[in-house]
N, C-alpha and C positions, 0 to 999 in steps of 0.2 A: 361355615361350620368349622371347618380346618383353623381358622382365625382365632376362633374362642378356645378352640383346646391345645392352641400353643398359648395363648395368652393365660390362661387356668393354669399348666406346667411353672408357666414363669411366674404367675404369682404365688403356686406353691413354692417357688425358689426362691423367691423373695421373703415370703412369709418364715420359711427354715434360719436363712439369713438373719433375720431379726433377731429370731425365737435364739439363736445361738450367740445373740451381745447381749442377754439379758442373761444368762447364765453363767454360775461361776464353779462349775463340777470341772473336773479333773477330765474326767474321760467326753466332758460334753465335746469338747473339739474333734474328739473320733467319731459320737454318734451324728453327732451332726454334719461333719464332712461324707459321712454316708450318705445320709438321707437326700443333701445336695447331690449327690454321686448318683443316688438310683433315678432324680428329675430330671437330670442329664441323659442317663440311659434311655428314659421313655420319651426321653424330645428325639431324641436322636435313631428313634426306633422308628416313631411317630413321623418323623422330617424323609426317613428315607421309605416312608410308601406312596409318599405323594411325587407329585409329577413336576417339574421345573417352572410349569406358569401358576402352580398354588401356589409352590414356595416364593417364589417373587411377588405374588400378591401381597403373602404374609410379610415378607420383608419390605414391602413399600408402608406399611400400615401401624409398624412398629417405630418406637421411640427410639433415640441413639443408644443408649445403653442395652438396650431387648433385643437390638436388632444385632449388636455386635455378639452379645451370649449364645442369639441363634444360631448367626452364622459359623460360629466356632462349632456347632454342634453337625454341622452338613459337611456330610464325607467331600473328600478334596478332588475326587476326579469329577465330581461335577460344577464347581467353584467356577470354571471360567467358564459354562455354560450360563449362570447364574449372574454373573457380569455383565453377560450379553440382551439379558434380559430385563433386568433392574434399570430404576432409569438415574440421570449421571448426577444426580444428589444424594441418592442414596449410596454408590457408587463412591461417589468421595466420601460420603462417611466410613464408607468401608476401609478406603484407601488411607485417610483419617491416624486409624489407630491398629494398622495392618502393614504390611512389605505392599501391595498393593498401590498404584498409583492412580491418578484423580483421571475420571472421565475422560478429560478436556484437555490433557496432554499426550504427545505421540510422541515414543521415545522410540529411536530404532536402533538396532548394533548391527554391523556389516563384520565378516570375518570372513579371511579370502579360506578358499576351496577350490584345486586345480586352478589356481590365476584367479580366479570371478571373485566376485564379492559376494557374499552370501548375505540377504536381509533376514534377521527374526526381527520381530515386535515383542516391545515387552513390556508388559502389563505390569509383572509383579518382579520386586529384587531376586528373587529365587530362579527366575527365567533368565537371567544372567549365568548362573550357574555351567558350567558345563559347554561355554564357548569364550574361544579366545578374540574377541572383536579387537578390528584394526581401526574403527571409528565410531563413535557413539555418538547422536543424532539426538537433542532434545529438543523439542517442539513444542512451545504453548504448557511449559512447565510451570509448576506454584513450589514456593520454595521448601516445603513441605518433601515435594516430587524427588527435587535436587537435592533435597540434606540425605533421601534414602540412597539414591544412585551415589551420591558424592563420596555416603558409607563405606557403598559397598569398593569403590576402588581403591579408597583411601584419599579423599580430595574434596576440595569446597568448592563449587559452582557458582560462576557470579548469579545477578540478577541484571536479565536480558535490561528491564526496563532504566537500569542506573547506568547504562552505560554508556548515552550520552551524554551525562551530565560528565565523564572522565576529559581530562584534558587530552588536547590531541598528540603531545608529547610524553603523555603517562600513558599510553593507549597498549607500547608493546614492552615487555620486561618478561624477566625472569627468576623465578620463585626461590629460594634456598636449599625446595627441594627436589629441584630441577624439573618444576614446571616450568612450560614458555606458556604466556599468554599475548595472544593479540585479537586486538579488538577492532574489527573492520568494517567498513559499509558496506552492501551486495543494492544491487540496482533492482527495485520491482517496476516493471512499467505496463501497469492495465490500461484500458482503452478508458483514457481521461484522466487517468491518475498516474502519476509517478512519483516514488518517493524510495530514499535509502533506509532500508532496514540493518540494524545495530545486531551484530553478530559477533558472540564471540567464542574465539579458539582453544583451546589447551592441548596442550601435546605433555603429555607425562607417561613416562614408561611404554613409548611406541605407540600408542593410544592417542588418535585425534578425536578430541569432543567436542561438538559444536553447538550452543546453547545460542535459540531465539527466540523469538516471540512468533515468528507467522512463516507458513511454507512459503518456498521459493522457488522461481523457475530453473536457476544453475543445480540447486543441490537434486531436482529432482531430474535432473537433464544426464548429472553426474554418476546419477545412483542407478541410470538405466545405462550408461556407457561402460560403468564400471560390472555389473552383471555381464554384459555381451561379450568386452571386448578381454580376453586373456591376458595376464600380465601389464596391465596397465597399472597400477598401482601394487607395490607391494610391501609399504609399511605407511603407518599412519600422517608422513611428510610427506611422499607423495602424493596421497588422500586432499592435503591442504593444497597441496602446488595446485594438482588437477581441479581444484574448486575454483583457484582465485583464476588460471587459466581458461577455466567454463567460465570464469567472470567477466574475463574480457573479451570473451566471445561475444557472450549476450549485449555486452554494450556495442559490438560491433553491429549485434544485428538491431538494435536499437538506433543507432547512429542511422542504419540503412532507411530504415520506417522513417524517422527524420528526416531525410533526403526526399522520402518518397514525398510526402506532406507536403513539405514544402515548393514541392514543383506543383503540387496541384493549387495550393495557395497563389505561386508565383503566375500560374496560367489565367489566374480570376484579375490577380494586380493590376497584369501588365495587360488586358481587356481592355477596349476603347472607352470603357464607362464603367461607373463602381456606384452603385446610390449610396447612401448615408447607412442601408443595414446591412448591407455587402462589406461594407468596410468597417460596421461592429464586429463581425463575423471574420472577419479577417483578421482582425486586430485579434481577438480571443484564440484565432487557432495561433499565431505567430508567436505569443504569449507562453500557448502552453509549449510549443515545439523550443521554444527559447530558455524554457524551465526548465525540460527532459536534457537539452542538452547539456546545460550547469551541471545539472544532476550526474550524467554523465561525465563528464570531467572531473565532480569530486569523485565518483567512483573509483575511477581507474586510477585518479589521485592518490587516492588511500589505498589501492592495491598499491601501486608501487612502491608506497612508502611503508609496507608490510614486507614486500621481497627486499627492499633494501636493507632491514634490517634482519632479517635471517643469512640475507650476503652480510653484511658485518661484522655479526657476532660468530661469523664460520660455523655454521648449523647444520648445512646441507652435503654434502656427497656430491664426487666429480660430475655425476649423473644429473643430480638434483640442480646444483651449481648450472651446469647448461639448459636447463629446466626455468629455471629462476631469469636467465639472462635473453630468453626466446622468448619470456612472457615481456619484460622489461621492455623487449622491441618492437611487440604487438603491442605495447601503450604508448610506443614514441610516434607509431604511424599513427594511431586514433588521432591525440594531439594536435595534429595536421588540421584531421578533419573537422575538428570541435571549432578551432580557428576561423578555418573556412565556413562553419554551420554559422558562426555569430556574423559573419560579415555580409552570409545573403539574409538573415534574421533583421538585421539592420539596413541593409539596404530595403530589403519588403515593408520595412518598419515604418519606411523612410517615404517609400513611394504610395502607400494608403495613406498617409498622413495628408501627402500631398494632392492623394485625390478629394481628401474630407474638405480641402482648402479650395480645392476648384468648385467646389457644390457648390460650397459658402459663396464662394465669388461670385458667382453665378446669379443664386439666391438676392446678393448687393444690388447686380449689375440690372435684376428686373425691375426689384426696387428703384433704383436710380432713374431709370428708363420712366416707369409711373409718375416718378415725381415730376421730372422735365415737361412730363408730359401735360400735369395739369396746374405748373405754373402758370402757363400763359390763363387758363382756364379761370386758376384762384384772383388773377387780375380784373377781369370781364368780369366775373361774378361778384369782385366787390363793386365795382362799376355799376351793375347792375342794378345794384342795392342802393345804390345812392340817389338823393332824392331828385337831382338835375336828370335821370334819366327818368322819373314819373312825369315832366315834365315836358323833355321834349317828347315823350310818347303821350301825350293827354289830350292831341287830337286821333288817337289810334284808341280802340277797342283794348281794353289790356291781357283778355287771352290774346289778340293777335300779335300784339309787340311780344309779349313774352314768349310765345311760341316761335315769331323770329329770332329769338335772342338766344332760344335755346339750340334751334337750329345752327346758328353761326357760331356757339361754343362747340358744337358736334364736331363741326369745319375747323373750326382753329385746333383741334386734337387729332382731326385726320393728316392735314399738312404738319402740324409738329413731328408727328409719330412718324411720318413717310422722309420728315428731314430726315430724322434720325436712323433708318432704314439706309436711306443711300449712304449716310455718311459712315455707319459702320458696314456698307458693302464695300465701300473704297479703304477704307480702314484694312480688310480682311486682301483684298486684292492689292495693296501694298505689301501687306507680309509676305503672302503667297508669293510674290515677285522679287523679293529678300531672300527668301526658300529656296529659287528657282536660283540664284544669283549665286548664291554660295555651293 
């Protein structure tokens, strides 16, 4: 019911609309600016006696144009109620052709208070208003999102997804209007997956912005240290140190997980026996552990060569400068380790391979063993076949010749096989006495 009689409002507003391009009176633009004027009062009288889950209905049901005339008509302290309700198509339409941003991005601004960092969310450009943020946080933005934030500071925001395609020597510079920009790798590592997410920086007017495609464990590791801990950051450079700092953290404690893996890899290797799926299974974990760590290494790669370049162009502060130079030494010891991670990566690498080659051998050596064994056999049984022996058997019954014949095939494969028993027992007891010797 509520539905038809916004939709009856609007199509008297529409029908006003018309009725006033077909007219060419003088005063018509007044009376009919009215008439629009009084459809609006009764939407709007009408929209505020209903309750938050009508109106949302009505606006899921409505077309882009109808839906945007109505929401101009619903008073503004209930707007962010109405957001939380709608669902995130509607939503971005809203955001669309509004200050308003899209569903599917999380924009945050931090601004310190007593030392802390203080988090708002913010939904709409107008929530900006009225706080001095020392970092802004874009998350899963459409460039739509960016051109209203970029607005409102006076700046253009890359797009997360192009900035691979940047070369890695265009990655950090600086604007004319004294933006810096740098563009860096942050390390994500979920259980199975690792991979470097493309993030990028702007520092303009004390103000760190950081623009990505997908949350992260540093920034949100950051955003809860920078809440607790007092005076830890207190302008938007700091903000960046302590990011890229939480950054070589978390590869540190990735590096650790690495370690861990691999010693339980290494406990299966270095086991008296490995089968053929043990050693698929091996080969896959060593693979992805051998992955994470590249991975790692280009991180901490491209951190450094982010702080190198803020130490060059003299950016930072005597503070920051020691800041810059304690992160620089937390990536020389990593280094170490990433060294070391490829060398037991390669050695485990090295020692499955060669238990896949002992199965195989093995596999050979039974084969080999069957065949020896029924040489002598394939010789009798051509024998057999041949017609000099129906011959000298043709005063014997021929199951009984044959039945001895098969009998003394049985024998010539028990004494082959018993040769070849002793001979590789003395074979094995020569070594062993080699063993013993050295």
């Amino acid at each position: 019911m509520s539905l038809y009689i916004v939709k009856d409002l609007l199509a008297k507003h529409r029908h006003d609309d018309v009725a006033a391009a077909g007219r060419e009176l003088p005063l018509n633009g007044q009376v009919e600016s009215s008439a629009q004027k009084q459809c609006r009062v009764e939407l709007r009288s009408y929209l505020a006696r209903l309750d938050s889950a009508e109106i949302a209905e009505i606006l899921e049901a409505l077309p882009a144009d109808d839906l945007l005339l109505v929401w101009g008509e619903i008073d503004e302290s209930r707007l962010d109620e109405l957001l939380d309700d709608v669902s995130d198509a509607t939503r971005d339409i809203l955001a669309s052709r509004s200050n308003y941003l899209g569903a599917a991005c999380v924009v945050n601004a931090f601004e310190l208070t007593h030392g802390r960092l203080r988090q708002t969310t913010i939904e709409s450009v107008e929530d900006l208003e009225g706080i001095k943020p020392i970092w802004v946080d874009l998350v899963g933005t459409t460039k739509e999102d960016r051109r209203k934030v970029g607005n409102y500071f006076g700046m253009e925001f890359p797009d997360p997804e192009e900035l691979t395609d940047i070369e890695a020597s265009a990655r950090f510079y600086i604007e004319e209007n004294g933006e810096i920009h740098l563009h860096s790798d942050f390390l994500l590592d979920k259980e199975g997956e690792s991979r470097n997410v493309p993030v990028a920086f702007i520092l303009f007017r004390d103000i760190l912005f950081s623009v990505r495609e997908e949350e992260l464990p540093v920034f949100r590791l950051q955003r809860l240290r920078a809440r607790i801990q007092a005076g830890s950051v207190t302008d938007g450079m700091d903000m960046l140190l302590d990011l890229y700092a939480a950054d070589v953290e978390y590869s540190a404690d990735a590096l650790e997980e690495s370690y861990a893996a691999l010693g339980e890899v290494g406990k299966q290797v270095l086991s008296e026996s490995m089968t053929d799926e043990d050693a698929a299974k091996t080969l896959a974990a060593i693979a992805e552990e051998e992955d994470l760590n590249g991975r790692i290494r280009r991180n901490v790669l491209d951190t450094r060569r982010a702080l190198t370049f803020l130490l060059r162009r003299k950016l930072l502060t005597s503070p920051q400068v020691e800041d810059a130079q304690q992160i620089m030494r937390d990536i020389e010891s990593l280094d170490g380790h990433t060294a070391f991670l490829f060398d037991k990566i390669n050695f485990l690498m090295d020692s499955t391979v060669g238990f896949i080659n002992i199965n195989q051998n093995r596999v050979i050596y039974r084969l080999t063993v069957l065949s020896v064994i029924f040489m002598p056999l394939n010789v009798i049984a051509g024998i057999g076949g041949m017609s000099e022996f129906s011959m000298m058997t043709r005063n014997i019954p021929w199951p009984v010749s044959y039945a001895i014949f098969t009998v003394g095939m049985f024998i010539v494969a028990w004494v082959t096989y018993v040769i070849l028993k002793m001979y590789e027992n003395r074979s094995r007891g020569r070594r062993h006495a080699v063993t013993r010797g050295l």
